[in-house]
C-alpha positions as CSV (number, residue, x, y, z in Angstrom):
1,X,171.7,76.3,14.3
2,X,169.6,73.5,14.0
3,X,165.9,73.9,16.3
4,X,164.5,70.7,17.7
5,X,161.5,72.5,18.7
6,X,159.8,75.8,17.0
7,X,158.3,76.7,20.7
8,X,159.4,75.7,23.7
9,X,157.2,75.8,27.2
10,X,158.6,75.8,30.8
11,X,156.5,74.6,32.9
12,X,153.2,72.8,32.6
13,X,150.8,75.0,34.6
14,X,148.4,77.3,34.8
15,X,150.0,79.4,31.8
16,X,152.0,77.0,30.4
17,X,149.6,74.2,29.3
18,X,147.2,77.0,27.3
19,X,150.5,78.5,26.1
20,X,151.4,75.0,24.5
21,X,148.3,74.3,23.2
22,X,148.1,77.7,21.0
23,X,151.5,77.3,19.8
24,X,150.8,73.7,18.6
25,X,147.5,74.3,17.3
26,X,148.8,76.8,14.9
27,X,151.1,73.9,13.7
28,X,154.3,74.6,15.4
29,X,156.5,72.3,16.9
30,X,155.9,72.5,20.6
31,X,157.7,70.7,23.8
32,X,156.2,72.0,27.7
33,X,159.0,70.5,30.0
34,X,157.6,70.3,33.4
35,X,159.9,69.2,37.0
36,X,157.0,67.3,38.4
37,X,155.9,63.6,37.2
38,X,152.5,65.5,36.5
39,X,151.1,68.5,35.0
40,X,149.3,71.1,36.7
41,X,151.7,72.9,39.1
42,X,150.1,75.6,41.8
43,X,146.7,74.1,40.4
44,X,146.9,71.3,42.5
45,X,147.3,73.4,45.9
46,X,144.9,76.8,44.3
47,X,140.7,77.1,45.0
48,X,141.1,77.9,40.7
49,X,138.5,81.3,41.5
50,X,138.6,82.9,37.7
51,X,137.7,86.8,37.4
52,X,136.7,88.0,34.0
53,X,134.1,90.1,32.1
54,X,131.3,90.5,29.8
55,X,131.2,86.9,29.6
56,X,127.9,84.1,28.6
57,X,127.7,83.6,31.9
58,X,127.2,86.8,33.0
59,X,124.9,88.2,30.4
60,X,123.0,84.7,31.2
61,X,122.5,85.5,35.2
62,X,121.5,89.2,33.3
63,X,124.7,90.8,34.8
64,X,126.1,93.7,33.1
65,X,129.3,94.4,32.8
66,X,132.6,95.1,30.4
67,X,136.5,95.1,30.8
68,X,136.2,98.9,30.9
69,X,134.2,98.7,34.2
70,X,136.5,95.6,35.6
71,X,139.8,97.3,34.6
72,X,138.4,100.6,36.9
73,X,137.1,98.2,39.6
74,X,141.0,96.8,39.8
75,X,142.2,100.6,39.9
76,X,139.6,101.0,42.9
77,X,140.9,98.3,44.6
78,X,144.8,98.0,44.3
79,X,144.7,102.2,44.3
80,X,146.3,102.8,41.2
81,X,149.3,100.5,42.1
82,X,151.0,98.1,39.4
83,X,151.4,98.1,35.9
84,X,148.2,99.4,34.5
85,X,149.0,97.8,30.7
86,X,149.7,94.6,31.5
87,X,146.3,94.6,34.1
88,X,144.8,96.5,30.9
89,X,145.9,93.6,28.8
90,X,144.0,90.8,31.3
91,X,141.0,92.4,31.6
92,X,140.4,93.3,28.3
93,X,141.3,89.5,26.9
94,X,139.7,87.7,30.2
95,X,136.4,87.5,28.6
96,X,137.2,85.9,25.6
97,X,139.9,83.1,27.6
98,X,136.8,82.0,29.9
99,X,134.4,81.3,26.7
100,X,137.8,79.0,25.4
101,X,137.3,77.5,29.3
102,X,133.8,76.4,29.1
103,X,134.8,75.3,25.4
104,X,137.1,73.0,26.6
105,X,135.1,71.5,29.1
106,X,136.0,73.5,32.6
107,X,133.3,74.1,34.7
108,X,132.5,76.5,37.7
109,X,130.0,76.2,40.5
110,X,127.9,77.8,40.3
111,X,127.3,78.0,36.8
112,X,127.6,82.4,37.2
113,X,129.8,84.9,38.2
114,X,130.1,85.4,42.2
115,X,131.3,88.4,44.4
116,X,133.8,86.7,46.6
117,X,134.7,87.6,50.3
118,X,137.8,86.0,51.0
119,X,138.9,89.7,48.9
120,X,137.5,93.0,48.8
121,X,135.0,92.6,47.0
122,X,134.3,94.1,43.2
123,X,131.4,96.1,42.4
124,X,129.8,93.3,40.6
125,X,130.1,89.4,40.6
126,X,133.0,88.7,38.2
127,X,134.5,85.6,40.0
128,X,134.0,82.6,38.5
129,X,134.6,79.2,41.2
130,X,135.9,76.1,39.5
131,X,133.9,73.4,40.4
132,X,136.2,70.7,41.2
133,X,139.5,73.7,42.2
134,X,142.8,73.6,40.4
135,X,141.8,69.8,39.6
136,X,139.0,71.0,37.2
137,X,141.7,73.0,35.3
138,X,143.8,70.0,35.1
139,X,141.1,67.8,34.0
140,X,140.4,70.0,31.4
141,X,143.9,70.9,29.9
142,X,145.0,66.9,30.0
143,X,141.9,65.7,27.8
144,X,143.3,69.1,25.7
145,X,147.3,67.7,25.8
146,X,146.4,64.0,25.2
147,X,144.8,65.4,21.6
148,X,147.6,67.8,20.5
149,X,150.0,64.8,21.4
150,X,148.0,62.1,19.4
151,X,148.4,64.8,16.4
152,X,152.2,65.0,16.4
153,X,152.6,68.6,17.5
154,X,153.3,68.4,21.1
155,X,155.7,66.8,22.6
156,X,155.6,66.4,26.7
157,X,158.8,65.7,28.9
158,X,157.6,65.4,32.7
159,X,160.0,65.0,35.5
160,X,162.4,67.6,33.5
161,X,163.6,70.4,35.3
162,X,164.7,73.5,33.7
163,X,168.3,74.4,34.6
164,X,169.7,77.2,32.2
165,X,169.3,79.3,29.0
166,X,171.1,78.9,26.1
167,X,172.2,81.8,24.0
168,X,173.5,82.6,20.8
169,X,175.1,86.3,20.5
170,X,172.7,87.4,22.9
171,X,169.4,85.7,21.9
172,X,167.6,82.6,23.5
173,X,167.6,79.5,21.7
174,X,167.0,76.9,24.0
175,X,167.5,75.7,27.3
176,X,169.5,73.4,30.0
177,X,167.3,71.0,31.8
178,X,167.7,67.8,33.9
179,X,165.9,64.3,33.8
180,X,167.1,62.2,36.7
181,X,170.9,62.1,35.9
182,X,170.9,63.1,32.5
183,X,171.7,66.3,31.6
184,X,170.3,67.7,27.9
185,X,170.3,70.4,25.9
186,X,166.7,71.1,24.4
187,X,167.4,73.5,21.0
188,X,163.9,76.1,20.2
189,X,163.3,79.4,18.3
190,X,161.8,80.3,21.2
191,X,161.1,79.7,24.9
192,X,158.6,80.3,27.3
193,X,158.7,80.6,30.5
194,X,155.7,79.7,33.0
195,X,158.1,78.3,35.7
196,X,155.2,79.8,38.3
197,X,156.7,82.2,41.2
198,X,159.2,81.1,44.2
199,X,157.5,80.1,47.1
200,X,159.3,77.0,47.4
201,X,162.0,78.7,47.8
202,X,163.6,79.9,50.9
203,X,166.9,81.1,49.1
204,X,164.6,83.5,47.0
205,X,162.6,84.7,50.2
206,X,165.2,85.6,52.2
207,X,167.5,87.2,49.6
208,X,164.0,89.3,47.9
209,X,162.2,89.8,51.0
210,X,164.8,89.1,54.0
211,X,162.6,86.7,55.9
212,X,161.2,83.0,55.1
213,X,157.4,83.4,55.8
214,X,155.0,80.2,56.0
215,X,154.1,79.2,52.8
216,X,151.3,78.1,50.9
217,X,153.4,76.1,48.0
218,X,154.2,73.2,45.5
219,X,157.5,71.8,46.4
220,X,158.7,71.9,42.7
221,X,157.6,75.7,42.0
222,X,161.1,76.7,43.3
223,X,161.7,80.0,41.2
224,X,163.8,78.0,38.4
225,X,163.4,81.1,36.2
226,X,164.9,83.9,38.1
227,X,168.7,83.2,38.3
228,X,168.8,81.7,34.8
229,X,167.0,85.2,33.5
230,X,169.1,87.6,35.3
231,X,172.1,85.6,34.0
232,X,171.0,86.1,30.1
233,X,170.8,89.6,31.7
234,X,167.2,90.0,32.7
235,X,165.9,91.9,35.7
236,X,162.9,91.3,38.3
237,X,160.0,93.7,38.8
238,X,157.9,94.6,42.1
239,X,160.8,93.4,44.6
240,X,159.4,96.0,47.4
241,X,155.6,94.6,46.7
242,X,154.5,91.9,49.5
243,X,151.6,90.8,50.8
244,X,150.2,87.3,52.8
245,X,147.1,86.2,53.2
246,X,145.8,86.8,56.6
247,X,145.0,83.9,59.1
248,X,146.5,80.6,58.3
249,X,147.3,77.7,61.0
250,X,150.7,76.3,60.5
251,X,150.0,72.7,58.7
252,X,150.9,69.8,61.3
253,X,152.3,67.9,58.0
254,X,154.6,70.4,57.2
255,X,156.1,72.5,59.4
256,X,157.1,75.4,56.3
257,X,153.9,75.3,55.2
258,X,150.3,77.2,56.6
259,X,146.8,77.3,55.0
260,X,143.4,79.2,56.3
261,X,141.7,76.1,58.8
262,X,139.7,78.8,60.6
263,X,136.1,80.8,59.6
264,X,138.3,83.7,60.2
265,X,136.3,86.2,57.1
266,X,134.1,88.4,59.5
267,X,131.1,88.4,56.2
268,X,131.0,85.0,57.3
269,X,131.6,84.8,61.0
270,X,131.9,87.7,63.2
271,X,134.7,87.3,65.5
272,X,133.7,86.2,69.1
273,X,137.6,86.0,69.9
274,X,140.4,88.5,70.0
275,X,143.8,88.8,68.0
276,X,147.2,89.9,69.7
277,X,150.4,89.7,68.9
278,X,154.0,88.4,69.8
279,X,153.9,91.6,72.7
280,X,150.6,90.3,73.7
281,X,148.6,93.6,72.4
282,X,146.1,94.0,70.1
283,X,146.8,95.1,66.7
284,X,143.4,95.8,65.1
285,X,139.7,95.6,65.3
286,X,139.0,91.9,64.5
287,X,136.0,92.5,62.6
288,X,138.3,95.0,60.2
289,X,135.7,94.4,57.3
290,X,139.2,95.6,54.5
291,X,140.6,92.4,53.3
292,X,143.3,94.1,52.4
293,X,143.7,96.1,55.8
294,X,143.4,93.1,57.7
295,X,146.4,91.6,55.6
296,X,148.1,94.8,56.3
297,X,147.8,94.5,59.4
298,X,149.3,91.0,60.5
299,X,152.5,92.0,58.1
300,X,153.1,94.5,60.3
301,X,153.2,92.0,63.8
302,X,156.5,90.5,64.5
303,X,156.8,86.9,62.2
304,X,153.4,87.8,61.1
305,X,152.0,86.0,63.8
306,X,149.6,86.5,66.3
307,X,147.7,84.5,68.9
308,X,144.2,83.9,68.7
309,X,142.1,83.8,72.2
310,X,139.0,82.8,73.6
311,X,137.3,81.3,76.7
312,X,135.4,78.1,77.4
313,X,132.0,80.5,77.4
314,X,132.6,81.5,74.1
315,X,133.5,78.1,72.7
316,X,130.2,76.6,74.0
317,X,128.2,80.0,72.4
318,X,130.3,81.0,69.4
319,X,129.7,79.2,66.0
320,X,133.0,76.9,65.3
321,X,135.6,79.1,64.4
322,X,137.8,76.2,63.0
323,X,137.4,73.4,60.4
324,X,138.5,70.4,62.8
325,X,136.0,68.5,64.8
326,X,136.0,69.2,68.5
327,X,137.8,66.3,69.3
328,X,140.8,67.1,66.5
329,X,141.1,70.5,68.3
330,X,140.9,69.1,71.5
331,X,144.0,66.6,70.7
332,X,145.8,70.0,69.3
333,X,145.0,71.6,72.4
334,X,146.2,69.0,75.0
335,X,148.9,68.2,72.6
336,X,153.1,69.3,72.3
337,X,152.5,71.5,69.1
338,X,153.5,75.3,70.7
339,X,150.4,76.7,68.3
340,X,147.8,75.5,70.5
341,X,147.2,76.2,74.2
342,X,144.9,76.1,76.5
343,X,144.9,76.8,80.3
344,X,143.0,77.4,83.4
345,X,143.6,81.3,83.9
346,X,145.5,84.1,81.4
347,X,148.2,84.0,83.1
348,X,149.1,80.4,82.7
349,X,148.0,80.7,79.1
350,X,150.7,84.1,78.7
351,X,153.3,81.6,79.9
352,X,152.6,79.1,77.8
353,X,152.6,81.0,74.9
354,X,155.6,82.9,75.3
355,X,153.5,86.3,75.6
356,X,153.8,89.3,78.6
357,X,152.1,87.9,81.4
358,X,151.2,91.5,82.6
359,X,150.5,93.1,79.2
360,X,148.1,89.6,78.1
361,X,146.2,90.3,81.1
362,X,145.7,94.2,80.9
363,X,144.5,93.4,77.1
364,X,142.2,91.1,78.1
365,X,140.8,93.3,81.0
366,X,140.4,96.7,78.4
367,X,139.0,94.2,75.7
368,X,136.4,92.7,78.5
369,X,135.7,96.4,80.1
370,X,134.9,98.0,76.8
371,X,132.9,94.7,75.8
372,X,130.5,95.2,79.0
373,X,129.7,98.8,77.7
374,X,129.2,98.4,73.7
375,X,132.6,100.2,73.2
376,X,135.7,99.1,71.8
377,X,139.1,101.5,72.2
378,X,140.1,99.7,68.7
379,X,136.1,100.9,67.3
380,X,135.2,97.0,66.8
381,X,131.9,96.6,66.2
382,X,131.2,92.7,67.1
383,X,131.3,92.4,70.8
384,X,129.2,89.5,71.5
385,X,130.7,88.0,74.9
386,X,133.6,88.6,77.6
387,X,136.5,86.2,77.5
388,X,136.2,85.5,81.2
389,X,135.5,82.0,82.0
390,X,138.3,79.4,82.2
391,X,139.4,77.3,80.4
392,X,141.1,80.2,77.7
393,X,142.1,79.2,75.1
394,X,145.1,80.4,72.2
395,X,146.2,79.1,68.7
396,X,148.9,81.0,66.8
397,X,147.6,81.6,63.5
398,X,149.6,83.2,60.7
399,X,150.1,85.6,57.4
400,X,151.0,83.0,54.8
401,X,152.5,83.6,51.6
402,X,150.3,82.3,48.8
403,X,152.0,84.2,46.0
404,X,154.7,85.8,44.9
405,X,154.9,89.5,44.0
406,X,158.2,89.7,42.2
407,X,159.4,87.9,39.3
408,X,160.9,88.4,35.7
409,X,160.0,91.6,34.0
410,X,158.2,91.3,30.6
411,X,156.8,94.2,28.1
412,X,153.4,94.3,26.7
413,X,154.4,91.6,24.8
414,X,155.5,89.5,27.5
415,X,158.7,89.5,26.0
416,X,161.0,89.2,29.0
417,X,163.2,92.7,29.0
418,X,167.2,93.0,29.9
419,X,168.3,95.5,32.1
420,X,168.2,98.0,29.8
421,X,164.7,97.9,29.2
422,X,165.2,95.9,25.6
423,X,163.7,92.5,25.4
424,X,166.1,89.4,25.4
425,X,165.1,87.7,21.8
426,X,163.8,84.9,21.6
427,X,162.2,84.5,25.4
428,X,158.9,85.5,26.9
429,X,157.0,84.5,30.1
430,X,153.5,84.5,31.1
431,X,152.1,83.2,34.9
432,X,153.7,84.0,38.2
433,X,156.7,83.6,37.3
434,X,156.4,87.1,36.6
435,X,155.0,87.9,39.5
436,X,151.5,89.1,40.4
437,X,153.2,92.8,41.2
438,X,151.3,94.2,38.0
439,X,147.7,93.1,39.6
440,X,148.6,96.0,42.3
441,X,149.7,95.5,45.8
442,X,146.4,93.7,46.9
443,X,144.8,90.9,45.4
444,X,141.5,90.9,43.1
445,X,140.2,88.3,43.2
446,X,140.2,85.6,40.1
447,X,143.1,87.6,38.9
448,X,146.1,85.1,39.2
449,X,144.9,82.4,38.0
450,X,142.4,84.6,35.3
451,X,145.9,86.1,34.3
452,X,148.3,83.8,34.1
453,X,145.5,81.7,31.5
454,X,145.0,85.0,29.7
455,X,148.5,85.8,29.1
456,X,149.4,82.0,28.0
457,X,147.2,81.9,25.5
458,X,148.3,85.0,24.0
459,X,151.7,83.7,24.0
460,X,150.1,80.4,22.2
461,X,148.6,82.2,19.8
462,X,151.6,85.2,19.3
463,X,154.8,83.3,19.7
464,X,157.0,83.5,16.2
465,X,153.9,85.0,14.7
């Protein structure tokens, strides 16, 4: 059949953009269909934290290090969980996919490697900040696009959404997408899939996880891939991997939607307040110093929600816990939103926020007794004040989903693989949109975003080889 296209990309992200740029600087006929009227996808919502090794920058700060000592730093940390090729396959091409980075023009500030605490942490710094977020990213691959366009090689088609696969006797060669009303079909040799994961989608939460958590997402990064793949006769990987991020405040634009508003990393701030749940208990030691055990931890609370609470002597004392000014949490506080509360005694502040009367009050009596002596019954170490002066205050925080953990099963050559274990010719994917299950069931930090560049410019440069 005829091709219009040698390559074909889905989706102009974080994989997709580096994936189309290989493929069309090898001279191959190249189109990266993206829904949005933009490029970028996740980018535009993610803090763009890199992780790689043995790269200029380390060697320049005089840090030693090597994908051999990152790839056992990741066993360390997701404890041996995952697919230990494809993490193989990051690490040991991360180095080389941050030097095309900096090539390109991307920055990162500071101009080294940093150990980051919003994650356990690695044994070394490895985690590279971008300096601007996602935008720098974006920046970076448009000034990249603009020149493979003005050469003839790639073609862009925005505000296209991917709809289906096309097959020919059991091999991929093209796909079904949608611009507006009109309905095409786009002919390729081979497509590509960096449709990003599916936390837009509450269809895909509910049916892969069986609830619809708070999300951290891009409206258009719906999970296109997944129905269209198993349909072709692909599978998904890592369905019973899940993880949120612990601690976000449900976003007052958007009800689905959470993100982290509060200093709520005890390296940063040790916790003057305490955490308890939907039956008004508490769960852990606030000042768990495990990441991953704190995240744990609220996945295990009914809605993965809990209340935080405090007292007016502690909010005069405690360094600010939240990113608002005083008077932004004080219009949340004496506002209708059901997240914040505040009232004159615990009881009144139990009824207000739906919790035990009886049970919020013995909590905050052990909490307060064990405070007075230097000992906690949940062994926390931080025990800085009582919460024992009126007014109390509570705000329901949240573990949000920032990532997805499932998604389409590839090989080591990211070729995406039936349900037999064969790969489906003609169609690979790089990015979320095969999940971040093969990082391990944690996060490393730098490693989505590190990853999903990695394993879209190995498509760029691989694809029809």
């Amino acid at each position: 059949m005829p091709y219009e296209f040698d390559v074909l990309v889905v989706g102009a992200g974080t994989a997709g953009v580096p994936a189309a740029l290989g493929a069309a600087a090898r001279g191959l006929r190249v189109a990266l269909v993206e829904a949005a009227e933009e490029i970028g996808g996740t980018l535009h919502l993610s803090s763009a934290s890199i992780s790689a090794a043995g790269t200029s920058l380390q060697k320049a700060a005089g840090v030693e290090d090597s994908p051999d000592a990152h790839f056992a730093d990741c066993l360390r940390i997701n404890h041996g969980t995952g697919d230990p090729e494809l993490l193989r396959l990051w690490v040991d091409e991360a180095g080389d996919m941050l030097e095309w980075l900096l090539s390109i023009g991307w920055t990162c500030d500071p101009g080294e490697a940093v150990l980051a605490p919003e994650h356990d942490l690695y044994d070394r710094p490895r985690t590279y900040r971008s300096t601007n977020q996602g935008f720098s990213l974006i920046e970076a691959y448009q000034a990249q696009i603009d020149t493979a366009v003005a050469q003839g090689n790639l073609t862009v088609m925005t505000g296209t959404r991917f709809c289906e696969l096309l097959l020919d006797h059991g091999q991929v060669c093209g796909i079904v997408a949608k611009s507006g009303e009109e309905v095409r079909e786009i002919a390729a040799k081979a497509v590509v899939l960096t449709t990003g994961g599916f936390s837009g989608s509450a269809r895909h939460w509910q049916e892969l996880h069986g609830l619809v958590p708070l999300r951290y997402h891009v409206e258009t990064v719906r999970g296109d891939a997944i129905d269209p793949v198993r349909t072709a006769g692909g599978r998904l990987w890592f369905t019973d991997y899940c993880l949120p991020a612990f601690g976000g405040t449900r976003r007052l634009d958007s009800p689905a939607s959470a993100w982290i508003h509060s200093d709520i990393l005890p390296s940063r701030r040790p916790p003057w307040e305490i955490y308890v749940n939907a039956h008004g208990e508490r769960f852990m030691p606030e000042d768990e110093p495990s990441i991953d055990a704190r995240e744990r931890a609220v996945m295990a609370q009914p809605g993965w929600a809990f209340w935080m609470i405090w007292d007016e002597r502690i909010r005069e004392d405690a360094p600010p816990v939240f990113r608002w000014s005083d008077e932004q949490l004080d219009e949340l506080l004496r506002g209708d939103n059901e997240d914040f509360v505040v009232a004159e005694n615990i009881g009144e502040l139990a009824r207000l926020c739906g919790l035990p009367e009886k049970t919020l009050t013995q909590t905050v009596t052990l909490y307060n007794a064990g405070q007075a002596v230097g000992s906690d019954m949940w062994r926390r170490q931080h025990l800085p004040a009582p919460i024992a002066r009126g007014p109390f205050y509570a705000v329901r925080h949240y573990g949000c989903s920032i990532s997805c953990y499932p998604g389409v099963q590839v090989n080591k050559d990211l070729q995406v693989v039936s349900t037999t274990g064969d790969p489906i010719e003609g169609l690979y994917a790089a990015g979320e949109v095969i999940g971040i299950g093969f990082l391990g069931h944690g996060f490393l930090s730098g490693s989505i975003v590190s990853s999903a560049i990695t394993f879209g410019r190995k498509l760029g440069r691989e694809v029809l080889a």
